[in-house]
TORKOL-4160 file (C-alpha; in steps of 0.2 Angstrom, whole numbers, padded with zeros to 4 digits, m for minus):
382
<pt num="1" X="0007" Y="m0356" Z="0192"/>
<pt num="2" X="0009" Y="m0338" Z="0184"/>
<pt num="3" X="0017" Y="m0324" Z="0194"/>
<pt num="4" X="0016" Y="m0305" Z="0195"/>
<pt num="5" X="0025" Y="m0292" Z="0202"/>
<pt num="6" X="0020" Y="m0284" Z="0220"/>
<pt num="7" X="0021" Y="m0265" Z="0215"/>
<pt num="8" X="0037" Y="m0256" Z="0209"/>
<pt num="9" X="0046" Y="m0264" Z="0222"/>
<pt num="10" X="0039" Y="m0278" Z="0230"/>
<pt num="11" X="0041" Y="m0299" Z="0225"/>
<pt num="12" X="0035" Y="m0311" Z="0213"/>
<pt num="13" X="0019" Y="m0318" Z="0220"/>
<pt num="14" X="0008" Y="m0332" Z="0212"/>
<pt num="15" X="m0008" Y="m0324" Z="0207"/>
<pt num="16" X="m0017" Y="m0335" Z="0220"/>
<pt num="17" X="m0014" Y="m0333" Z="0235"/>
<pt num="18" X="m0020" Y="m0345" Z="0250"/>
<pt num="19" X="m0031" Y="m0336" Z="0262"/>
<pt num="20" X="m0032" Y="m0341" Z="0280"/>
<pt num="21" X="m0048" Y="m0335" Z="0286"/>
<pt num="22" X="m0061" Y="m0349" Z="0280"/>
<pt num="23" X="m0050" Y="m0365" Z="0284"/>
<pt num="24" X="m0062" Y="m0382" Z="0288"/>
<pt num="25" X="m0067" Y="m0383" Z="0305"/>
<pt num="26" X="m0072" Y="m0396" Z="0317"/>
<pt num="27" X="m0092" Y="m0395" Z="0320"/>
<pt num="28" X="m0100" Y="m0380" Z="0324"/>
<pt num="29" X="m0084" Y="m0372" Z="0331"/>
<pt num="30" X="m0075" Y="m0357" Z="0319"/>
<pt num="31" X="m0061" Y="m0359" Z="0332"/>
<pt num="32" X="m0057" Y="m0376" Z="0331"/>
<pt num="33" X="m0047" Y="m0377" Z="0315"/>
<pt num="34" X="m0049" Y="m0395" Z="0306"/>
<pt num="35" X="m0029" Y="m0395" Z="0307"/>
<pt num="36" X="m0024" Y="m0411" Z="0297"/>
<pt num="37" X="m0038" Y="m0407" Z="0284"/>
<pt num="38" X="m0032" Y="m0390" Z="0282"/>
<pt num="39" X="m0014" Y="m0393" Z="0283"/>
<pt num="40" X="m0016" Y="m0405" Z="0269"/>
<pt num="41" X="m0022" Y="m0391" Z="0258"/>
<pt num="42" X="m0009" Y="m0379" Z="0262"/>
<pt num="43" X="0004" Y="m0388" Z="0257"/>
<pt num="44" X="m0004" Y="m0393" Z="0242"/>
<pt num="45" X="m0005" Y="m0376" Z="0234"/>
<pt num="46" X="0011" Y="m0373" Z="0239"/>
<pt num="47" X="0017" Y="m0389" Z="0230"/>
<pt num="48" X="0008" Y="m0382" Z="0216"/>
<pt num="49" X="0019" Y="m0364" Z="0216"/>
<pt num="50" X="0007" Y="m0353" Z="0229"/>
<pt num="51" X="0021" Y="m0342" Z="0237"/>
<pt num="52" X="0008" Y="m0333" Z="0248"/>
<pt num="53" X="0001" Y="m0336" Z="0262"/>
<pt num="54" X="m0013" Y="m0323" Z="0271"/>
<pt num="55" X="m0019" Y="m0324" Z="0288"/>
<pt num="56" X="m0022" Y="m0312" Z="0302"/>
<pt num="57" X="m0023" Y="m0309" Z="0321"/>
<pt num="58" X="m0043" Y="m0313" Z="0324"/>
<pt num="59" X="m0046" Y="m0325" Z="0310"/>
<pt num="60" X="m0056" Y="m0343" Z="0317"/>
<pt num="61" X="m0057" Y="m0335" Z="0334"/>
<pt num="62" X="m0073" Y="m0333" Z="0344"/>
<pt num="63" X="m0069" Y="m0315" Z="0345"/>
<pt num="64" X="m0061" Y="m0299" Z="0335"/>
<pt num="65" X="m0056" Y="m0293" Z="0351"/>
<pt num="66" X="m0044" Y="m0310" Z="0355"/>
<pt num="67" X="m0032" Y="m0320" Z="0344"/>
<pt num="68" X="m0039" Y="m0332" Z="0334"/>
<pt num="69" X="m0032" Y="m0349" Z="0329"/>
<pt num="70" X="m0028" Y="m0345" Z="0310"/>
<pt num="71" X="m0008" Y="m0338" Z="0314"/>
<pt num="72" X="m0006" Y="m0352" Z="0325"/>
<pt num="73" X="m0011" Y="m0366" Z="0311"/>
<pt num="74" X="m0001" Y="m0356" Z="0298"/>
<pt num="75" X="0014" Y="m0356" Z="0310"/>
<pt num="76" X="0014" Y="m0376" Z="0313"/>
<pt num="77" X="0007" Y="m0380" Z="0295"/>
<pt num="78" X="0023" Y="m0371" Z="0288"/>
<pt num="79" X="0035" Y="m0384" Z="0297"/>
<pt num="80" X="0047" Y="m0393" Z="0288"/>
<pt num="81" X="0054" Y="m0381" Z="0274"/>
<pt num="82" X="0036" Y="m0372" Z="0270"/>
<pt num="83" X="0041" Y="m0356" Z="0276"/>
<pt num="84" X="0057" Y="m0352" Z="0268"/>
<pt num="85" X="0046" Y="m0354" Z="0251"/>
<pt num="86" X="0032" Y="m0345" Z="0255"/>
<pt num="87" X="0026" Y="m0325" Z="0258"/>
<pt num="88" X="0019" Y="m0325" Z="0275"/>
<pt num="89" X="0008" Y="m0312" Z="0277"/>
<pt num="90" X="m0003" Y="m0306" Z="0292"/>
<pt num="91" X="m0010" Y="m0288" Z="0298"/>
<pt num="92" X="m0011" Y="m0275" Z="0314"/>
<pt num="93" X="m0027" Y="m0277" Z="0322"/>
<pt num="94" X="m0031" Y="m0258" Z="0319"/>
<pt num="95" X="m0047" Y="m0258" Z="0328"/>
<pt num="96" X="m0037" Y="m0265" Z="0344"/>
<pt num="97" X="m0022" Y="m0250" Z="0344"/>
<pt num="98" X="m0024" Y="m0236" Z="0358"/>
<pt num="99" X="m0007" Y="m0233" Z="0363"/>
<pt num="100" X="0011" Y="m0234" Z="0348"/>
<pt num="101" X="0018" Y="m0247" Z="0361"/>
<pt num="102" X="0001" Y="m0257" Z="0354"/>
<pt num="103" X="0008" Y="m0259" Z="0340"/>
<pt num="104" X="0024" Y="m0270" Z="0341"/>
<pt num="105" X="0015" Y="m0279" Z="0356"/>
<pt num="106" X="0005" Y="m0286" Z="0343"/>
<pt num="107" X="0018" Y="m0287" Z="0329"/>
<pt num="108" X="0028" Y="m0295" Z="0341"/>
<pt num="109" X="0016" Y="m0308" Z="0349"/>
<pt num="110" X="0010" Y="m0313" Z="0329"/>
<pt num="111" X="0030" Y="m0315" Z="0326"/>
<pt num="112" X="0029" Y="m0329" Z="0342"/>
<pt num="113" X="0014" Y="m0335" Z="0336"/>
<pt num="114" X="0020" Y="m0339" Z="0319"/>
<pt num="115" X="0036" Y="m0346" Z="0324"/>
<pt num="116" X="0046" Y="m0334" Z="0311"/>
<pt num="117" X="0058" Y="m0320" Z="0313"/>
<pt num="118" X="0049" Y="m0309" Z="0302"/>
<pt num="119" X="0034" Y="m0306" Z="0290"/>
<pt num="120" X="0035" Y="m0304" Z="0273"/>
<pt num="121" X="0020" Y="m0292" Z="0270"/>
<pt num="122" X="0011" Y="m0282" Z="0284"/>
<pt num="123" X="m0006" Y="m0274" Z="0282"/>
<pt num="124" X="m0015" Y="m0263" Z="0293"/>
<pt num="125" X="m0030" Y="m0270" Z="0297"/>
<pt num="126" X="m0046" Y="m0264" Z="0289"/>
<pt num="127" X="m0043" Y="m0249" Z="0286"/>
<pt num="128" X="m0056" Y="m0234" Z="0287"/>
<pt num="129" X="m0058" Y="m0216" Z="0291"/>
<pt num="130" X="m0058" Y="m0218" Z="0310"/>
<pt num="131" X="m0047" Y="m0232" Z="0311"/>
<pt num="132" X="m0034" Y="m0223" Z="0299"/>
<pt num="133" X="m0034" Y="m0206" Z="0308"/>
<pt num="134" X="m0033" Y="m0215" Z="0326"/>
<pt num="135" X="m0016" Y="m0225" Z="0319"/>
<pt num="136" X="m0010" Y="m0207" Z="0312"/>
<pt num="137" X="m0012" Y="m0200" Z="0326"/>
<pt num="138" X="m0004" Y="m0213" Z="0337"/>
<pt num="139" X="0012" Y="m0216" Z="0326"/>
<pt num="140" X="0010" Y="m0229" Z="0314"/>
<pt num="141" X="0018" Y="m0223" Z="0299"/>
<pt num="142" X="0035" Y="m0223" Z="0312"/>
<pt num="143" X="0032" Y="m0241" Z="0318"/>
<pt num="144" X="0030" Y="m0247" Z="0301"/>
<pt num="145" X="0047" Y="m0236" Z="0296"/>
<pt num="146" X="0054" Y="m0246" Z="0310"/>
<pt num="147" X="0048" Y="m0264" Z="0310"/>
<pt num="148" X="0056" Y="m0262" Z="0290"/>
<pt num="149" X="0070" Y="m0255" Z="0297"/>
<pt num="150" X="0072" Y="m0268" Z="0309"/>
<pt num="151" X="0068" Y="m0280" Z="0300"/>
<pt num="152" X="0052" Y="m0287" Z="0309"/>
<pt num="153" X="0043" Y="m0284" Z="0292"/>
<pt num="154" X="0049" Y="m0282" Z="0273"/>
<pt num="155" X="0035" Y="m0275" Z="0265"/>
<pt num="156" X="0020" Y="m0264" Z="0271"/>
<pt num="157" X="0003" Y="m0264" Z="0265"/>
<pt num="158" X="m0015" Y="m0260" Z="0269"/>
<pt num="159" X="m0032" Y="m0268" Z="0268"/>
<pt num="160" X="m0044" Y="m0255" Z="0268"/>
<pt num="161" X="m0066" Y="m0258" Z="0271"/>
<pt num="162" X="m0074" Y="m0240" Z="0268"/>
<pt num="163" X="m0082" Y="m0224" Z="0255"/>
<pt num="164" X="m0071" Y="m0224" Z="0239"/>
<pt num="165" X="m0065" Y="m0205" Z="0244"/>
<pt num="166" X="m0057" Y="m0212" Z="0261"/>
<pt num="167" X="m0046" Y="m0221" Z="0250"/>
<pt num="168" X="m0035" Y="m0211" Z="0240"/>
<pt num="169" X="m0026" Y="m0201" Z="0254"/>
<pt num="170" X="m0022" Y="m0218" Z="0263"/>
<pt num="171" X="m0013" Y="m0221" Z="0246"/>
<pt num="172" X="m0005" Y="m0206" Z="0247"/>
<pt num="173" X="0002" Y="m0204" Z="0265"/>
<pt num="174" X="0015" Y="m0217" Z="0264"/>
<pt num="175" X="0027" Y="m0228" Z="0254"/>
<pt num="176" X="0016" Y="m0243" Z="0252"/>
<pt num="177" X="0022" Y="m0258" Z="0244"/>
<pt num="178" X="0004" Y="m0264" Z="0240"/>
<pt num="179" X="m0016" Y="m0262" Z="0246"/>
<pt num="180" X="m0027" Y="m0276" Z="0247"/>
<pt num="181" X="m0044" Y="m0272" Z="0241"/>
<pt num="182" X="m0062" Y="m0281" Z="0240"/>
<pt num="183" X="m0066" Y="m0283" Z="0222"/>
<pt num="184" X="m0076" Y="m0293" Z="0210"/>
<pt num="185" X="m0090" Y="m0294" Z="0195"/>
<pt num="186" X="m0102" Y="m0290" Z="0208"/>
<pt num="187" X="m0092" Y="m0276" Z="0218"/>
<pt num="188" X="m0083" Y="m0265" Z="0205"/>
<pt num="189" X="m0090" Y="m0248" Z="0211"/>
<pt num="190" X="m0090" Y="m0256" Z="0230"/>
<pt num="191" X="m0079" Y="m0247" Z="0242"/>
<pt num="192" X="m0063" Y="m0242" Z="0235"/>
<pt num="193" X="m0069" Y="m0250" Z="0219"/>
<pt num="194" X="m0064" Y="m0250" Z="0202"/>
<pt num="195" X="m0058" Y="m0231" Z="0201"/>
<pt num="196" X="m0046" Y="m0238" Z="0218"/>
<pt num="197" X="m0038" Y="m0252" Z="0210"/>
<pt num="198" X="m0033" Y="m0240" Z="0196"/>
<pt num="199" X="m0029" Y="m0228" Z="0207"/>
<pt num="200" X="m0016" Y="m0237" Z="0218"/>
<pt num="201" X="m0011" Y="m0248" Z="0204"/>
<pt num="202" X="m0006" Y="m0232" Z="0191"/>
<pt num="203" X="0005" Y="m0224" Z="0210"/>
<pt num="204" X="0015" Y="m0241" Z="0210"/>
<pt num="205" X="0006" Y="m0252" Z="0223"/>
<pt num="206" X="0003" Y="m0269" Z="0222"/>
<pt num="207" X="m0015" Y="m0272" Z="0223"/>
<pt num="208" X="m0021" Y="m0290" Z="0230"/>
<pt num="209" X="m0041" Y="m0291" Z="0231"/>
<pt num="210" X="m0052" Y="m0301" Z="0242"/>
<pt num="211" X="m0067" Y="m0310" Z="0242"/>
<pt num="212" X="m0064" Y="m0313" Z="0223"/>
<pt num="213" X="m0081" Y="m0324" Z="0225"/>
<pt num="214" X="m0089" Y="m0315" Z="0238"/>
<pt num="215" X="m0086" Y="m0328" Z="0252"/>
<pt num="216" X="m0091" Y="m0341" Z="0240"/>
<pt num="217" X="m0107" Y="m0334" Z="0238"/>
<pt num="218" X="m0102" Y="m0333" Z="0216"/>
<pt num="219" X="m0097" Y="m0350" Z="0217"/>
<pt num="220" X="m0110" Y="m0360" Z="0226"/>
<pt num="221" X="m0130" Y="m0362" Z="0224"/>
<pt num="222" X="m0131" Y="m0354" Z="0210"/>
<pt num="223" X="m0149" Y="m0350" Z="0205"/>
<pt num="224" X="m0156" Y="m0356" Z="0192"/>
<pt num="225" X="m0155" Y="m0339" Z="0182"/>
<pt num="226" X="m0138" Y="m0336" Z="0183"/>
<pt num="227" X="m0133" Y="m0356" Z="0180"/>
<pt num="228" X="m0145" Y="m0351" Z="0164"/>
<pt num="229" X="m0129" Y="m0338" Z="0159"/>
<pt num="230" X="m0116" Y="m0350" Z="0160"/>
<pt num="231" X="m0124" Y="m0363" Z="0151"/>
<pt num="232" X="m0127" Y="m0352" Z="0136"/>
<pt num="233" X="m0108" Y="m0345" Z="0138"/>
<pt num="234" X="m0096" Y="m0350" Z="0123"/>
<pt num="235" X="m0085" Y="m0358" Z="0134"/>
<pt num="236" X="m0088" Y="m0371" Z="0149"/>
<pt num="237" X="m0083" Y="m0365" Z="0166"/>
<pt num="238" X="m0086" Y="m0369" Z="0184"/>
<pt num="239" X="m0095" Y="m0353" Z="0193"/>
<pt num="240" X="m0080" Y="m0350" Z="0203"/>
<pt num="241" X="m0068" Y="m0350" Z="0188"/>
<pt num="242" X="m0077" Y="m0337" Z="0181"/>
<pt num="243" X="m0078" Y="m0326" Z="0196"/>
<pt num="244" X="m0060" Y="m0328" Z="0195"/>
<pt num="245" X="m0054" Y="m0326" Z="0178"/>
<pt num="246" X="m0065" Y="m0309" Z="0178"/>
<pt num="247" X="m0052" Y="m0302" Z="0193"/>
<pt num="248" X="m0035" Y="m0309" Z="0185"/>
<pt num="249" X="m0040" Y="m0303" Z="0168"/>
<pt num="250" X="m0037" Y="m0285" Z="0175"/>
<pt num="251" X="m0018" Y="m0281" Z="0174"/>
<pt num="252" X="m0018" Y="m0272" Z="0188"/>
<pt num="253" X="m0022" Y="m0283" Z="0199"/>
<pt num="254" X="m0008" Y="m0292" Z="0207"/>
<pt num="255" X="m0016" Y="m0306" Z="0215"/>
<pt num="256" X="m0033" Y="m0312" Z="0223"/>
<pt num="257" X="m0034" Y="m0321" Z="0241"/>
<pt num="258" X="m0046" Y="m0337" Z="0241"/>
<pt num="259" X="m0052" Y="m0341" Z="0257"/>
<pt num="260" X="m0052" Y="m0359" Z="0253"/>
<pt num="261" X="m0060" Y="m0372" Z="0263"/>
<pt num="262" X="m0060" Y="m0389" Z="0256"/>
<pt num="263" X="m0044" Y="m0400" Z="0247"/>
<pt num="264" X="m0056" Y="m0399" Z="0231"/>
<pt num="265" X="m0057" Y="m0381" Z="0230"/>
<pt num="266" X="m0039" Y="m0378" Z="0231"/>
<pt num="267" X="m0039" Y="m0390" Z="0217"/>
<pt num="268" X="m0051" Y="m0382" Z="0206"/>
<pt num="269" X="m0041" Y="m0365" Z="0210"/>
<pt num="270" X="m0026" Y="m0371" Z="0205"/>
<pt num="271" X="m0033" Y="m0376" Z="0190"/>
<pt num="272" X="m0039" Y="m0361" Z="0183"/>
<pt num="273" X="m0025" Y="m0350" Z="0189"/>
<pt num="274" X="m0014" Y="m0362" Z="0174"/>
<pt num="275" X="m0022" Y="m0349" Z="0162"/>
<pt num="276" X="m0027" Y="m0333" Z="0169"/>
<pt num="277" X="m0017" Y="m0321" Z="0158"/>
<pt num="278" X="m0022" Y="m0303" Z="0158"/>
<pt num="279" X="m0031" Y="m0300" Z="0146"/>
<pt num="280" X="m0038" Y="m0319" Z="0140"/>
<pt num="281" X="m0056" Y="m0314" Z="0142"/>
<pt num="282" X="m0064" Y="m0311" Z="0125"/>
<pt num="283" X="m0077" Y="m0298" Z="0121"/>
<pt num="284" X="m0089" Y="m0314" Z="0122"/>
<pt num="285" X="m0085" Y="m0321" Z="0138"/>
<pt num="286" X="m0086" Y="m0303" Z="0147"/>
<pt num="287" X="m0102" Y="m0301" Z="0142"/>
<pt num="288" X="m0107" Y="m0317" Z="0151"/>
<pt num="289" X="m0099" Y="m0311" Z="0165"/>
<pt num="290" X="m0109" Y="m0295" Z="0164"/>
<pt num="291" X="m0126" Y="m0303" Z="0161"/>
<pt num="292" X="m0124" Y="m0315" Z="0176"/>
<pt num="293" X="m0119" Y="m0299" Z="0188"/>
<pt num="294" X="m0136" Y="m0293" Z="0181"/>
<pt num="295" X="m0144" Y="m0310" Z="0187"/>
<pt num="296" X="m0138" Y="m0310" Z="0205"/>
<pt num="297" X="m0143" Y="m0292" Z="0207"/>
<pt num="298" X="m0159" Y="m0294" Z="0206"/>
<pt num="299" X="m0161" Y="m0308" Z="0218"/>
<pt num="300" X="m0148" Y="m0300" Z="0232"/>
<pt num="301" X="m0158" Y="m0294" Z="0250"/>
<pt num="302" X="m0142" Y="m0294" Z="0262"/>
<pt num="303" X="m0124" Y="m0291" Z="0251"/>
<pt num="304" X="m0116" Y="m0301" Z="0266"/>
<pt num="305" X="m0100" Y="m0310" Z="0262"/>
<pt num="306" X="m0099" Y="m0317" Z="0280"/>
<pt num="307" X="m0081" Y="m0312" Z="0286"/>
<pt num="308" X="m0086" Y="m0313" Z="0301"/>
<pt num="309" X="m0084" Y="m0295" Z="0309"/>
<pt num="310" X="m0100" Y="m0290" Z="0320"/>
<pt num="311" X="m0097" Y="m0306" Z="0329"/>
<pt num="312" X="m0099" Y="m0310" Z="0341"/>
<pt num="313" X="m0116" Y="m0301" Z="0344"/>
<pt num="314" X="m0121" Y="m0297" Z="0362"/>
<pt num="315" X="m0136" Y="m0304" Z="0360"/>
<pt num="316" X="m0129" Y="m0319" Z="0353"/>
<pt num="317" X="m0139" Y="m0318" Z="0336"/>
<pt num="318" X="m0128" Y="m0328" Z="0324"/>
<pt num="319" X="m0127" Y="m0312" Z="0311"/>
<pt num="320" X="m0116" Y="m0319" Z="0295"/>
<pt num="321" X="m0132" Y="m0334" Z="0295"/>
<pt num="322" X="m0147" Y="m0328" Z="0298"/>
<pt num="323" X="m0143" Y="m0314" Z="0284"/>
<pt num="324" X="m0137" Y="m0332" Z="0272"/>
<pt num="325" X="m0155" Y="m0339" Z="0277"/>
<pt num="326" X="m0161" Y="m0320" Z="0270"/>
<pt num="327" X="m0150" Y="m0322" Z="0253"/>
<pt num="328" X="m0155" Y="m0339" Z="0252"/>
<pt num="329" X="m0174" Y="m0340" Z="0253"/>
<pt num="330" X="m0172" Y="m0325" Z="0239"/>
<pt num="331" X="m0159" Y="m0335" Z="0227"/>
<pt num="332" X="m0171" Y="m0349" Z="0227"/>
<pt num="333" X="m0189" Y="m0344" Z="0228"/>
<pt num="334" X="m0190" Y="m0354" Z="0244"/>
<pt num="335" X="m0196" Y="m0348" Z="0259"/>
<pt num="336" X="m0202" Y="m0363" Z="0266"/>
<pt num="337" X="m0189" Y="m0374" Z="0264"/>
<pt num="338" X="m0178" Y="m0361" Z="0270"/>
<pt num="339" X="m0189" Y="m0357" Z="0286"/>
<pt num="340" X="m0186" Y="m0375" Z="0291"/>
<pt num="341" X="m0169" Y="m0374" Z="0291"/>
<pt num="342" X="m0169" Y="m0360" Z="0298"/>
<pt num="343" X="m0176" Y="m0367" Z="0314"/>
<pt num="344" X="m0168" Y="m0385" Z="0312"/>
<pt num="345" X="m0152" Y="m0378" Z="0317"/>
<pt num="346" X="m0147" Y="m0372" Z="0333"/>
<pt num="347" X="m0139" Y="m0355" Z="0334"/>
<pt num="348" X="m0145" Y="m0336" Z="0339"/>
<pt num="349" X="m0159" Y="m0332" Z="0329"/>
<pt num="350" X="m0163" Y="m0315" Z="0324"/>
<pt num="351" X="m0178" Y="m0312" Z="0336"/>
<pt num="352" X="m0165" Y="m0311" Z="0347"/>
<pt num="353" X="m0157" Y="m0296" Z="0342"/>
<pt num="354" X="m0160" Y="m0280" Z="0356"/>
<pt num="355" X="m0156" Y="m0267" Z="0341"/>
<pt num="356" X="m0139" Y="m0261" Z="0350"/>
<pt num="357" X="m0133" Y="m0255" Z="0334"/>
<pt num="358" X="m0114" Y="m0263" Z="0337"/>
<pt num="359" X="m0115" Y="m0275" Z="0321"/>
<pt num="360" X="m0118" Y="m0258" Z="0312"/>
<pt num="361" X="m0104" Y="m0249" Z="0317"/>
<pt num="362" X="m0091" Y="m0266" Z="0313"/>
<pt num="363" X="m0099" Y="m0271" Z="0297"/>
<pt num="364" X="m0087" Y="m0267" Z="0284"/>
<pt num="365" X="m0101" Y="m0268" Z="0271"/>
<pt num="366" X="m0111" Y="m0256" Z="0279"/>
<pt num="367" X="m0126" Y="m0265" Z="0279"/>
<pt num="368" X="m0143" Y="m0260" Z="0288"/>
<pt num="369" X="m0144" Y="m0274" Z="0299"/>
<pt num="370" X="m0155" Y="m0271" Z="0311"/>
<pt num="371" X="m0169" Y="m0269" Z="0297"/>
<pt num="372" X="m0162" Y="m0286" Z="0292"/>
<pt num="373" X="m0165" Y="m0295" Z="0308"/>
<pt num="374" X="m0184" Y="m0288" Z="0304"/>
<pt num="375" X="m0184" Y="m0295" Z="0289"/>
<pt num="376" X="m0179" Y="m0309" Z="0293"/>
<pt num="377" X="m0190" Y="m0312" Z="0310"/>
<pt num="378" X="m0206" Y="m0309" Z="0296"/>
<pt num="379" X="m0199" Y="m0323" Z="0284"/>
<pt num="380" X="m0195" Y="m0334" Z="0297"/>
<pt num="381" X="m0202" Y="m0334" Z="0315"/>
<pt num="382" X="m0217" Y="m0324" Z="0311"/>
């Protein structure tokens, strides 16, 4: 496992780090972890030399309003001597803060939920302009001064979800040890972007990106013009170890969260990360990456990566599925078999949708999709 330093004055962390918010689950159910398959895997990467592990208040809940199960897993699963070698991070539920006494409530209650005295690195939750202007107001930048102070937290941090120019005076406002950014050959002008990572790396943060694969969408069904790419590329990858060798070549990025969900991906992960120097990418092996980003671009309806965040909808139209069904019956020419499907499984289907406008508001992507829920009742149900 290779290491790098968390900004100026942060730890050593592996360049992988082991993301909480897409463990198996039984069935259906996103809140009913698959606990022995799960803890399996954790402990795994850690055997391996992951020293961090990412979860967070809502994660494999029903709910972003309500605790999910993620903290509690990570909190059993590091039993036995697992937490004293690991970086437990998990973040403030931004979107839930009205009051400064808010704030270590929820610190607090995550602290008993994890079973620790203290987090390693603490975020802010999905930052943006609203959410970032409400916590200044209420006096976060003095609770974070004094859960460090007090030793609730050791570093502070922020994962941010808006416009690129929101994001520099976020950088700016406080003593940040790192950011944790969306980043990867498909997103590099996407929210805070390329021009952030540099922009947070060169003022001393540590930067850590998520959906290095964009919720497995890079890694899995790969269509048949981007598979075309690899298979003429120089050198013989998986789909996913291309997705993440393109974010660890950059040298300043920190680390990248995987939000693994199966024993073999963790294994597969672990394996690339052996090799993933700065830098290692030839001129050959870029371009590669370059021309498969060209590939999936034309072919993308919904830029979805199915965190999870406009559920649950008040109609109970299952969002995150109905847009996969969208990306799908584009990535492979196959409406049909998609429409069936479609209609062989059992959850709220887009016909359902009332055109509230909620999903809007909460989707961190920004995507139009109430349009989308037209689409997809004319590919689908029509």
């Amino acid at each position: 496992m290779l290491y790098r330093t968390l900004g100026r004055t942060g730890p050593e962390v592996s360049i992988l780090g082991f993301g909480c918010m897409r463990l198996p689950v039984l069935g259906e159910r996103h809140d009913r972890i698959d606990v022995p398959a799960a803890t399996v895997m954790l402990h795994e990467a850690i055997e391996a030399g992951v020293n961090y592990v990412d979860t967070a208040y809502p994660y494999h809940g029903v709910s972003h309003t309500e605790p999910g199960m993620s903290e509690v897993f990570v909190g059993e699963a590091l039993k036995g001597g697992y937490r004293d070698r690991v970086l437990l991070a998990t973040k403030l539920p931004s979107w839930l803060v009205d009051t400064r006494e808010d704030m270590d409530r929820f610190l607090n209650s995550q602290l008993a939920r994890l079973q620790t005295d203290h987090i390693d690195c603490y975020l802010l939750h999905g930052l943006n302009a609203g959410t970032w202007q409400s916590l200044q107001y209420l006096g976060v930048l003095e609770f974070l001064d004094s859960a460090l102070a007090d030793g609730r937290i050791r570093w502070a941090g922020f994962s941010f979800h808006d416009e690129a120019d929101v994001f520099p005076p976020i950088v700016d406002a406080y003593d940040w040890t790192f950011c944790q950014i969306q980043y990867n050959y498909m997103d590099r002008v996407y929210q805070a972007g390329e021009a952030g990572l540099r922009y947070a790396a060169a003022r001393g943060l540590g930067v850590i990106v998520m959906e290095p694969l964009r919720g497995g969408r890079l890694a899995q069904r790969i269509p048949a013009t981007v598979q075309e790419v690899w298979s003429r590329a120089a050198v013989r990858r998986l789909p996913a170890a291309w997705g993440l060798r393109f974010v660890w070549d950059d040298p300043d990025v920190t680390m990248l969260l995987s939000g693994m969900s199966a024993l073999d991906q963790v294994r597969e992960n672990l394996a690339t990360a052996d090799d993933a120097h700065p830098g290692s990418l030839t001129p050959s092996e870029l371009a590669s990456i370059g021309e498969a980003a060209q590939a999936y671009r034309a072919r993308i309806v919904a830029d979805c990566t199915e965190c999870g965040y406009c559920q649950p909808c008040p109609s109970g139209v299952d969002i995150p599925r109905v847009l996969a069904h969208v990306n799908d019956a584009s990535f492979y020419d196959d409406v049909n078999g998609i429409r069936e499907l479609y209609h062989m499984r059992a959850f709220g289907k887009a016909s359902d949708c009332t055109e509230c406008g909620e999903c809007e508001e909460l989707c961190p992507q920004g995507l139009p999709i109430q349009e989308l829920m037209k689409d997809a009742v004319r590919l689908f149900e029509e």
